[in-house]
C-alpha positions as CSV (number, residue, x, y, z in Angstrom):
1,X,0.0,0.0,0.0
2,X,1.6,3.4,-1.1
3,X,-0.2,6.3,0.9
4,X,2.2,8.6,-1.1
5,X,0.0,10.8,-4.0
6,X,3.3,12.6,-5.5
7,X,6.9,13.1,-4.4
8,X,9.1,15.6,-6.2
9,X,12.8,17.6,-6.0
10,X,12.9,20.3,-7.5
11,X,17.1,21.0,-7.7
12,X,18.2,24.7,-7.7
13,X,15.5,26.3,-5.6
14,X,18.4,28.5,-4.1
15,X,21.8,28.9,-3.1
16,X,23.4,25.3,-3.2
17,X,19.8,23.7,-2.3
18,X,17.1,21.5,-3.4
19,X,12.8,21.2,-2.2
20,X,11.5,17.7,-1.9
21,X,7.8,18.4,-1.9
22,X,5.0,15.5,-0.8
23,X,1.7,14.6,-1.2
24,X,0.4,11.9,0.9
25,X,-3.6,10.1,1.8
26,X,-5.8,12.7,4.3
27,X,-5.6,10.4,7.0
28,X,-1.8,10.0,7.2
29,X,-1.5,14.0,6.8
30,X,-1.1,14.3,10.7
31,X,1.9,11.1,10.4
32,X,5.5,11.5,11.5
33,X,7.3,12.1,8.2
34,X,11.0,10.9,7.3
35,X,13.6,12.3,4.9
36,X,16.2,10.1,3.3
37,X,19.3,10.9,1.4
38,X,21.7,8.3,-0.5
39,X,23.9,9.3,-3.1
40,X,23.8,5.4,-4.5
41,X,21.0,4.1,-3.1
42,X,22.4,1.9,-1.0
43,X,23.2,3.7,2.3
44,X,20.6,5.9,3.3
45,X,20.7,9.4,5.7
46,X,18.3,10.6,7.7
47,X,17.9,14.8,6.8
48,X,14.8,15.1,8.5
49,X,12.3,13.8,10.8
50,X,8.7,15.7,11.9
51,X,5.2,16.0,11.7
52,X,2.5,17.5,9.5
53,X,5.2,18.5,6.3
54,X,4.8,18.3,3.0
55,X,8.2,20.0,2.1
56,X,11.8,20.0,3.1
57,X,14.5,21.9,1.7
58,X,17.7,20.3,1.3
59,X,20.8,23.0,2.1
60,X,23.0,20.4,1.1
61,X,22.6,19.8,-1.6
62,X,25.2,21.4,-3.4
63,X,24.9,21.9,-7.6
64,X,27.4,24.6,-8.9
65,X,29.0,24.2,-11.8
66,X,28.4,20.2,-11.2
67,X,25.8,18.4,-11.2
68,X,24.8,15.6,-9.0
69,X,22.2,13.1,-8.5
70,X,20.8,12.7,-5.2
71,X,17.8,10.2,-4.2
72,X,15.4,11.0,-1.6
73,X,13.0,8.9,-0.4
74,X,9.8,9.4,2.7
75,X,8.6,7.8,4.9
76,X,5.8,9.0,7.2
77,X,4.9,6.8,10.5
78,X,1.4,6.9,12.6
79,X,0.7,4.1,15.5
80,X,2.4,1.4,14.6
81,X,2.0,1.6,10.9
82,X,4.9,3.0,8.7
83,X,4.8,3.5,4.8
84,X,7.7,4.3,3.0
85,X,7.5,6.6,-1.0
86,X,9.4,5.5,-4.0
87,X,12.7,6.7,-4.4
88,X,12.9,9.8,-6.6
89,X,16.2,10.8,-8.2
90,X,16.9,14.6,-8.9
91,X,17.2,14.1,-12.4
92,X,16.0,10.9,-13.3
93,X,17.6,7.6,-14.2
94,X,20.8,8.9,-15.7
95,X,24.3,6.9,-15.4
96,X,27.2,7.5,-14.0
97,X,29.3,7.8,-17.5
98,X,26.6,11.0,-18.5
99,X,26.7,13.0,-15.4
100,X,30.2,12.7,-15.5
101,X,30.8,14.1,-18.9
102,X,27.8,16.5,-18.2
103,X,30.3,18.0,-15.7
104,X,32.8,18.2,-17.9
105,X,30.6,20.0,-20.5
106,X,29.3,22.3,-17.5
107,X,32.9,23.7,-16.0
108,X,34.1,24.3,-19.7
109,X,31.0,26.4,-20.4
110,X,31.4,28.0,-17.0
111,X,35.1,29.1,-17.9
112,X,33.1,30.8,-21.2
113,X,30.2,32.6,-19.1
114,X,32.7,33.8,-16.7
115,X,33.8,36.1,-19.5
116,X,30.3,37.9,-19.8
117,X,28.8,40.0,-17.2
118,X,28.7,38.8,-13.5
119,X,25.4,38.9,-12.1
120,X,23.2,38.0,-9.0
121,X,20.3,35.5,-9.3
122,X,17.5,36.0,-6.8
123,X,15.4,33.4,-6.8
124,X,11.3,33.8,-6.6
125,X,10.2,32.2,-3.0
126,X,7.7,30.5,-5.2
127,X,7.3,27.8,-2.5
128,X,6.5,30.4,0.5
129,X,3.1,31.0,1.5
130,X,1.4,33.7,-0.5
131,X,1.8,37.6,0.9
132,X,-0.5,38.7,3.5
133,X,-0.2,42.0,2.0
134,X,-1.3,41.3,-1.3
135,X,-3.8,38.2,-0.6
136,X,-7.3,39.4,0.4
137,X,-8.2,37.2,3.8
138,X,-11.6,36.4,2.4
139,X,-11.1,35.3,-1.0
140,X,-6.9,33.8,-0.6
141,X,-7.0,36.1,-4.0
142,X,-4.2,38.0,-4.9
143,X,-4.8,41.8,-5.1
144,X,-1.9,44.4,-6.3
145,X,1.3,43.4,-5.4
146,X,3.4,45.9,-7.8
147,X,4.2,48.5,-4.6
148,X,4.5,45.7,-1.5
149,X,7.6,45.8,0.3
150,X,6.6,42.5,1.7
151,X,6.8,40.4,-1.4
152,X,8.8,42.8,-3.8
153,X,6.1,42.2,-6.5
154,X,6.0,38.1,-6.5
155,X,2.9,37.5,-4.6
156,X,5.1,35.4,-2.3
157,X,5.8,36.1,1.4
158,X,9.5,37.3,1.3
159,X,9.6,37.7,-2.4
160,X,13.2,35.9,-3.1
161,X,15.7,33.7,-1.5
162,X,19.1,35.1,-1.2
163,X,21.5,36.2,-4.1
164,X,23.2,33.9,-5.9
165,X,26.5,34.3,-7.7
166,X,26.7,33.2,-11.7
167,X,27.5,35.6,-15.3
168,X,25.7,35.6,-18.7
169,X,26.5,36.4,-21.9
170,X,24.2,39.1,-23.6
171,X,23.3,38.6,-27.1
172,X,21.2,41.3,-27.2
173,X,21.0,44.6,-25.3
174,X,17.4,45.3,-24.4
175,X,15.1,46.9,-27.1
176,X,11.1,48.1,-27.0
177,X,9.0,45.1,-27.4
178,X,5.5,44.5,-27.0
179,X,4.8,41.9,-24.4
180,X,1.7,39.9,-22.9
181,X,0.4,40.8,-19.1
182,X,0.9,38.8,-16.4
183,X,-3.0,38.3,-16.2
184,X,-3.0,37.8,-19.5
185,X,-5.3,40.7,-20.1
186,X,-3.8,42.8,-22.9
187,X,-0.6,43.5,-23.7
188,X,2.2,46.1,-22.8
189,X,5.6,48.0,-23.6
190,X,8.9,46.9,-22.5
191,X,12.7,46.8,-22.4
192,X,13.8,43.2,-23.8
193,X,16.9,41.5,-24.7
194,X,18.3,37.7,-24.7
195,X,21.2,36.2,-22.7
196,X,22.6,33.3,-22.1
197,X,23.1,31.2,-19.0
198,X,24.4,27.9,-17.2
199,X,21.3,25.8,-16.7
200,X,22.0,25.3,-12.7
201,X,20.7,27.2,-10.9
202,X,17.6,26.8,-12.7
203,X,16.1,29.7,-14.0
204,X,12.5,30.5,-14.0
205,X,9.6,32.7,-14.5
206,X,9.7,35.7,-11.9
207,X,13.2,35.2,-11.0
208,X,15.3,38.2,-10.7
209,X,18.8,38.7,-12.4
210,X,20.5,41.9,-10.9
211,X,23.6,43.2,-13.3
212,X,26.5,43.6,-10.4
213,X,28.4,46.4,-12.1
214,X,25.3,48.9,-13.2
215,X,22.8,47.7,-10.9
216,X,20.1,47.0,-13.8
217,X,17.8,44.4,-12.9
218,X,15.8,42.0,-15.0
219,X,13.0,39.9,-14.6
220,X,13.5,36.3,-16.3
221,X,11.0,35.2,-18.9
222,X,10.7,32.3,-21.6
223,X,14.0,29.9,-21.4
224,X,14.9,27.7,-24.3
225,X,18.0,24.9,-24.1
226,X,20.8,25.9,-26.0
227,X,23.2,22.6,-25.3
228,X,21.9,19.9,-23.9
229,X,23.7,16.4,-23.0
230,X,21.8,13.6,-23.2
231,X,18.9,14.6,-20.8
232,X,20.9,17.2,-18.9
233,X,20.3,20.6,-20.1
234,X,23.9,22.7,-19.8
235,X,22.7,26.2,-21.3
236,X,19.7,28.3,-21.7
237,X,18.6,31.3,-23.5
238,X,16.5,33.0,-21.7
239,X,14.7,36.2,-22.4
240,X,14.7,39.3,-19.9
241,X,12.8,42.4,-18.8
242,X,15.2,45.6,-18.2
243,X,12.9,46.8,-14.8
244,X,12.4,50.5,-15.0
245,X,14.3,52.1,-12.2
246,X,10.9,52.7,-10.0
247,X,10.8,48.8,-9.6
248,X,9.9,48.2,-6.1
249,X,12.2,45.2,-6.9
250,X,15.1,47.9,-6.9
251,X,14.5,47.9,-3.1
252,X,15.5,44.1,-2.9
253,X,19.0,44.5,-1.1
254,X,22.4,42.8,-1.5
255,X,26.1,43.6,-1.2
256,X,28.8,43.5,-3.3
């Protein structure tokens, strides 16, 4: 009998770590849950023990500039009774021989990127509970969040993680575009151009890329692979939003 609906690890989430989220049957919700860690899958660490989760973020997990493929498995105990999940690996069934030439593929590219523009990559809190500033207590609907010093414009209680240090390459400085709303109702202007990155960390909507030597901040978009080995994506290009200097993410702090 598998109470477990869904278990997932999401790598990258922030600096050096990875989420394990978990969906498990109502009536084992209140159970005592377990977190396991094996690099092989044959000896096993225990990373966390508690009740009433259905996340856990690993801090070390480390993925810069080389990859590696943790498994996690749960386990969640109540009486007498304990079920256990099925073992997830962070990136799926790859061998050995891939992830080791993956690595290779990634450090050479990183030598590359290092000769663009270094950069700071806050990552959205995308996980966090939403904003009590911008969620209306009746409805749990978001209202405006563009001004809230509580969630810098992400909807997300704290708005992003801490910064993270990586470069890209620009191939395009940013130009007027025409892009759609967030709420998909209409369109508007904006300041656009296309980098390119290291796949790890992860890139995704919402995140926020600050330019350490001018300050300029963008707002990551669409990403595309540009190399991929075997399943392992190495590069993306990704397209960004120049934010106009009245940003209230321009209030997001972090040092040099």
């Amino acid at each position: 009998m598998n109470v477990f609906r869904e278990l997932k690890v999401l790598p990258s989430y922030g600096k050096h770590s990875a989420l394990i989220t978990w969906e498990v049957d109502t009536e084992y919700r209140d159970g005592f849950f377990t977190v396991l860690r094996s690099k092989d899958e044959t000896e096993w660490e225990t990373i966390f023990t508690g009740n009433a989760e259905t996340q856990y973020v690993d801090h070390d997990f480390v993925i810069r500039n080389r990859l590696a493929n943790f498994f996690y498995q749960i386990t969640v105990q109540k009486k007498t009774v304990t079920h256990k999940s099925d073992v997830v690996a962070t990136f799926g069934p790859v061998s050995r021989e891939c992830f080791g030439t993956a690595n290779v593929i990634l450090q050479d590219w990183g030598k590359k990127i290092q000769q663009g523009t270094a950069v700071k990559i806050f990552k959205q809190l995308a996980y966090n509970p939403p904003c009590p500033a911008c969620t209306d207590a009746d409805t749990g609907q978001k209202i405006g969040t563009t001004l809230c010093k509580v969630c810098f414009a992400t909807g997300y209680e704290g708005g992003f993680g801490e910064a993270i240090d990586s470069w890209m390459l620009k191939a395009s400085e940013p130009a007027r575009a025409t892009i759609d709303m967030e709420d998909g109702m209409g369109t508007r202007d904006a300041q656009i151009c296309q980098v390119r990155m290291l796949a790890y960390p992860t890139l995704r909507r919402g995140d926020m890329i600050v330019d350490v030597g001018r300050d300029d901040r963008y707002l990551v978009g669409a990403s595309t692979p540009f190399s991929v080995f075997g399943k392992l994506p190495i590069l993306y290009d990704t397209q960004m939003e120049l934010l106009r200097r009245n940003d209230i993410r321009y209030q997001v702090g972090w040092i040099k």
